[in-house]
N, C-alpha and C positions, 0 to 999 in steps of 0.2 A: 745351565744345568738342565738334565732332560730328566724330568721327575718322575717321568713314564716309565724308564728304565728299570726291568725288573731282575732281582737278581735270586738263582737260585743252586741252591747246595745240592749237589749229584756226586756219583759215584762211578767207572767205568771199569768194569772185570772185578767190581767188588774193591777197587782200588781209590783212592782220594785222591792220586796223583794225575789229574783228567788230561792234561798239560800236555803229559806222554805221549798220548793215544791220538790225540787230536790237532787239528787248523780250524779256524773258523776264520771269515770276514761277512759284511752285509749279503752276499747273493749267496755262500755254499759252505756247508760244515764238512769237513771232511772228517771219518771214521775208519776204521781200519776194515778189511775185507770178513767178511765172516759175522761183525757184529749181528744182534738179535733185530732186523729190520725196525720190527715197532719202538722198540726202545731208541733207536737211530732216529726214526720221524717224531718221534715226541722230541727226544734233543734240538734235531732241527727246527720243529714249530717255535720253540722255546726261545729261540736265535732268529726266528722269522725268516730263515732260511733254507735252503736244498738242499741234501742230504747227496753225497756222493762216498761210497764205500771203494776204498783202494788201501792198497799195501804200497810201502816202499822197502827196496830190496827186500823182499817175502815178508816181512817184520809188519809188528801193530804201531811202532814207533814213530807216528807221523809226526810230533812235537817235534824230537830232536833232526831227524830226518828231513824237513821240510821250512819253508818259509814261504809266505806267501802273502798279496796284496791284490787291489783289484784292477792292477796292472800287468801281472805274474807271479810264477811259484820256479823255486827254484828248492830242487829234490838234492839228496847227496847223489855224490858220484856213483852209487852202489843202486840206483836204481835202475832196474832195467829197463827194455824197450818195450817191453808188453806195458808195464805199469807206467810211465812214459804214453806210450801213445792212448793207451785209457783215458788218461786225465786231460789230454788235449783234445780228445772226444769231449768230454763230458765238460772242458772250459773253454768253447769256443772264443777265440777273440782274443784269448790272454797266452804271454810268450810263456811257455813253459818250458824249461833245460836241466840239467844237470848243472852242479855246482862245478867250475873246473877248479876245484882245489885238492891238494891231497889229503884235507880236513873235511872227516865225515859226516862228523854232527853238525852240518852249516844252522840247523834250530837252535842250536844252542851259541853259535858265533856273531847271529843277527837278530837285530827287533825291529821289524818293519812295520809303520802303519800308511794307509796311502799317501802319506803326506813329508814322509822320510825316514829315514834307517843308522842304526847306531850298530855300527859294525865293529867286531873283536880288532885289537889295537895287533893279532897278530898275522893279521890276512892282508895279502901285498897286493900293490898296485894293478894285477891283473884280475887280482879277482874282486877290488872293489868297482873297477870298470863293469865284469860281469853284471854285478851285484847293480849297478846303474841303469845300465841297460835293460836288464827284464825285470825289475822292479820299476824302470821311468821315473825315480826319485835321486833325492841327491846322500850322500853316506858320509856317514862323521864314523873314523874308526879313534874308539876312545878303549879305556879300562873303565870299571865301574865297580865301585866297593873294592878295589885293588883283583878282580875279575879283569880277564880277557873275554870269556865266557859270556858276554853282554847279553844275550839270548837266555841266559838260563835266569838274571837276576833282573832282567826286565821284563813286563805284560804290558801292552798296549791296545786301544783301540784311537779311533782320531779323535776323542776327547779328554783324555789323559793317560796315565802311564803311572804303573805300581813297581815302585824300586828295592832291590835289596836295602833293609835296615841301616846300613853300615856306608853307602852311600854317604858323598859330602854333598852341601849346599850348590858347590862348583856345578858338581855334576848333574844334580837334579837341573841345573839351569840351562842346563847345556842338552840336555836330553828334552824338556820343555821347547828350546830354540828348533832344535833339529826335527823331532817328531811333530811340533807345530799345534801342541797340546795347550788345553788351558790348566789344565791341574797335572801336576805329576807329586807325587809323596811316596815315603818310606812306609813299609808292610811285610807283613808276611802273610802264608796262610796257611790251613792245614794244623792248628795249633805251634805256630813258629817255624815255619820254614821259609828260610828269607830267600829261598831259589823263586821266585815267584811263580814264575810262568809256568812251572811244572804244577798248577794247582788250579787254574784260569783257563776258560777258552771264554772268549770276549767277542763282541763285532758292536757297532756302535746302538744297538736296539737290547740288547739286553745280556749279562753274564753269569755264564756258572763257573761255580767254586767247587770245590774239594768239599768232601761231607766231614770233613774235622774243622774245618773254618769255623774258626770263634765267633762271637757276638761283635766281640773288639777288633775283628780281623775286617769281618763283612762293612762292619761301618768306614773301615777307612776304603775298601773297596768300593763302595757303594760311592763316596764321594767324589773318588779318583776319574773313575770310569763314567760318570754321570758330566767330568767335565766341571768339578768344584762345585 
């Protein structure tokens, strides 16, 4: 457990749902283009990381829009080449592509952490090959809480993983195995929303939550993400 880890309650467009708007891992926050710069570098200090402001397909929607590790990001298919070649400026080293599937939300179809990915049980063999290759991880496509949706009812960093409520035992064990976690548990945030991820942006130094997150939300978060 990294006791260091600090967690705090923010808000993005006035919104609790931070989830949306953003990616984070240990080297770069991503934020949508237009954000208030300072408020962008306090977020980033916050995550001990870089700030890098971009849109996918025009939108602030980078949660569902994106996926990313510090291997690669993989954008929907609806992002262009300007936004495309931006962020391969700004992430040198790391493969970045388009998702080739006809499913736009790929944020909400996958949970990656650098250590492995829990892909929606409805994405076929070519695209978890994709999904292989510019993540460099290996991919377990499962259901979770009776979701395909796996991106939207899991949060992760490499020390644990916050599951929808309604999750089985099976599952948590299986998402543990795969993402290579020591702690993964059931939560919500935002005052009860068991979508998780729409509420988290996480990297293994420290997490913000949603400004409705309970007492009793943060504490399970706090433990989850600190890695038990």
């Amino acid at each position: 457990m990294d006791d260091n880890m600090e967690i705090h309650r923010v808000a993005l467009y006035n919104n609790p749902n931070i989830g949306i708007y953003s990616r984070a891992d240990d080297e770069f926050l991503l934020l949508p283009s237009g954000f208030p710069l300072e408020k962008g570098r306090r977020l980033a200090d916050l995550l001990g990381s870089s700030l890098i402001e971009i849109s996918v397909a025009g939108t602030r929607l980078l949660g569902p829009l994106s996926v990313m590790n510090r291997s690669g990001v993989l954008l929907s298919w609806m992002a262009d080449e300007e936004e495309l070649s931006a962020l391969r400026r700004a992430m040198p080293g790391r493969a970045i592509e388009r998702f080739r599937s006809r499913a736009t939300a790929v944020g909400n179809l996958l949970a990656a952490n650098d250590r492995g990915a829990i892909a929606s049980s409805s994405l076929g063999a070519q695209e978890l090959s994709q999904i292989r290759d510019v993540l460099d991880v290996e991919v377990e496509p499962m259901r979770v809480a009776g979701f395909s949706q796996v991106g939207a009812v899991i949060a992760a960093n490499n020390l644990g993983a916050l599951v929808h409520p309604l999750a089985s035992d099976d599952e948590l064990s299986r998402i543990a195995e795969v993402l290579r976690v020591r702690d993964v548990d059931r939560g919500t945030v935002n005052e009860g929303v068991p979508f998780v991820s729409s509420g988290i942006i996480a990297n293994d130094r420290a997490v913000l939550v949603g400004s409705k997150t309970t007492g009793p939300e943060l504490f399970i978060v706090s433990k989850v993400f600190k890695g038990g």
